[in-house]
C-alpha positions as CSV (number, residue, x, y, z in Angstrom):
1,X,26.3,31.6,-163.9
2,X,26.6,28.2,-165.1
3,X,23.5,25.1,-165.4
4,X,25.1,21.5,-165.6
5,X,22.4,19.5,-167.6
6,X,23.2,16.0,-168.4
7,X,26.9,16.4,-167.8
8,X,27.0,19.4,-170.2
9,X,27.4,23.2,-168.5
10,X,26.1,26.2,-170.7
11,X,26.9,29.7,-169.5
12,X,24.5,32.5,-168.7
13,X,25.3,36.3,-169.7
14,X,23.0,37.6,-166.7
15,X,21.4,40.5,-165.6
16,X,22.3,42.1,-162.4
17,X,19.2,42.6,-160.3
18,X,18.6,42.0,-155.9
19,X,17.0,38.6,-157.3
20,X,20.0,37.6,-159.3
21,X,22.4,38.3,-156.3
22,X,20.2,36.7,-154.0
23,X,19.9,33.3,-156.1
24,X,23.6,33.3,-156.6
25,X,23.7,33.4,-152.9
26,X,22.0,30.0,-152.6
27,X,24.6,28.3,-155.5
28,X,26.3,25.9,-155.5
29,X,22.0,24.8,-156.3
30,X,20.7,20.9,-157.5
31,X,16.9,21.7,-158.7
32,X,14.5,18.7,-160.0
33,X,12.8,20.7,-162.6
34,X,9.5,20.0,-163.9
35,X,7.9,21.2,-167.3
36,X,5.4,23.4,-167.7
37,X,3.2,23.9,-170.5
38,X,5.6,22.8,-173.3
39,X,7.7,26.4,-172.9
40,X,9.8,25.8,-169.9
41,X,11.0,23.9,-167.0
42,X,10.6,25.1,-163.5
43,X,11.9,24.3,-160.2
44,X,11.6,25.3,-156.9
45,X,14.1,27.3,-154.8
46,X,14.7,26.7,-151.4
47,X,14.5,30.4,-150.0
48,X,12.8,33.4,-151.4
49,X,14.9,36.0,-153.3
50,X,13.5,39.5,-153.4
51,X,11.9,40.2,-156.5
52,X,13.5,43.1,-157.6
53,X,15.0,43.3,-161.2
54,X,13.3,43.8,-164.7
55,X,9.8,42.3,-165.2
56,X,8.8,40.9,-168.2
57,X,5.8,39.1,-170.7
58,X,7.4,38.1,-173.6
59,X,9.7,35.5,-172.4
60,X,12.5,34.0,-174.9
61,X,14.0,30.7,-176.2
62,X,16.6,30.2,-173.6
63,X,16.2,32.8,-171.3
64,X,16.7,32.3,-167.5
65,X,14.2,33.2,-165.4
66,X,12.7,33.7,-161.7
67,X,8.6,33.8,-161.0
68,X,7.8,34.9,-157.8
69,X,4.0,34.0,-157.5
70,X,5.6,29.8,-157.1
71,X,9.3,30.7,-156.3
72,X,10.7,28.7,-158.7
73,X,13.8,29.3,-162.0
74,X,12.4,28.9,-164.9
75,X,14.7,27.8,-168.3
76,X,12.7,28.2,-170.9
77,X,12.6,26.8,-174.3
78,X,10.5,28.3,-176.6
79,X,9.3,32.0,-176.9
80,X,6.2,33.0,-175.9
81,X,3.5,35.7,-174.3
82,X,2.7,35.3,-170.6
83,X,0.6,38.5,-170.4
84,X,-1.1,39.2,-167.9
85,X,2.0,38.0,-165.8
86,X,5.5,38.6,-165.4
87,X,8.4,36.9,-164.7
88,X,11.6,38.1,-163.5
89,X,14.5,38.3,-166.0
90,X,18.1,36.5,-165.2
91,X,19.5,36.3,-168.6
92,X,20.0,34.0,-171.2
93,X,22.3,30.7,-172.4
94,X,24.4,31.6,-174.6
95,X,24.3,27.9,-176.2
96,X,21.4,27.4,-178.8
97,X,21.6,23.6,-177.9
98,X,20.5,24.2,-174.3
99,X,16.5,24.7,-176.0
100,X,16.7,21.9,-178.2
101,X,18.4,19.5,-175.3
102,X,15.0,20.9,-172.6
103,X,12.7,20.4,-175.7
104,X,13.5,16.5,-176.0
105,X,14.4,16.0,-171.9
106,X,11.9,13.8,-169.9
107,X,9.3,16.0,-168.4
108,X,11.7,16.0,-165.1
109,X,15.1,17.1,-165.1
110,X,17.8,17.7,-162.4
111,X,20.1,20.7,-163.0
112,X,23.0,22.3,-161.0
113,X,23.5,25.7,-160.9
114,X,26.8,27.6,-159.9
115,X,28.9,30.8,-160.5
């Protein structure tokens, strides 16, 4: 999987799960992403993946992401503990500079997602 962000694409080593396949179903994908508490940047999909793959807390510095409870991918930028919830793992970027590019962006973003 690949996100362009501000004309530069980063690569994703991902995860196989049912809501992986089903996302990369919906791709080519433009999402306006919004952030969200100073971690990560979510936006919306337009259909409803089943949310089947592993289930995680402790979410990590560029790690891709799907939460079910507002159907939106998640990038995030900074580690953290989301406990009680969980948030469906995708993988990660393999560029470090993808954090530090969310952690300076406007507080909306547009993105485009592909294979």
């Amino acid at each position: 999987m690949t996100i362009l962000l501000k004309g530069k694409e980063y690569t994703v080593q991902t995860e196989e799960s049912t809501a992986l396949k089903m996302i990369e179903e919906m791709l080519p994908l433009k999402l306006e992403m919004r952030r969200n508490h100073d971690v990560e940047f979510v936006g919306e999909l337009p259909e409803k993946p089943v949310n089947e793959g592993r289930k995680i807390s402790e979410i990590r510095e560029n790690g891709v992401y799907y939460y079910e409870g507002w159907n939106v991918f998640c990038l995030n930028y900074r580690d953290g503990n989301i406990s009680p919830y969980t948030i469906t793992y995708l993988g990660t970027a393999d560029d470090p500079e993808l954090s530090e590019v969310l952690e300076k962006a406007d507080d909306q973003i547009e993105i485009t997602i592909s294979r």
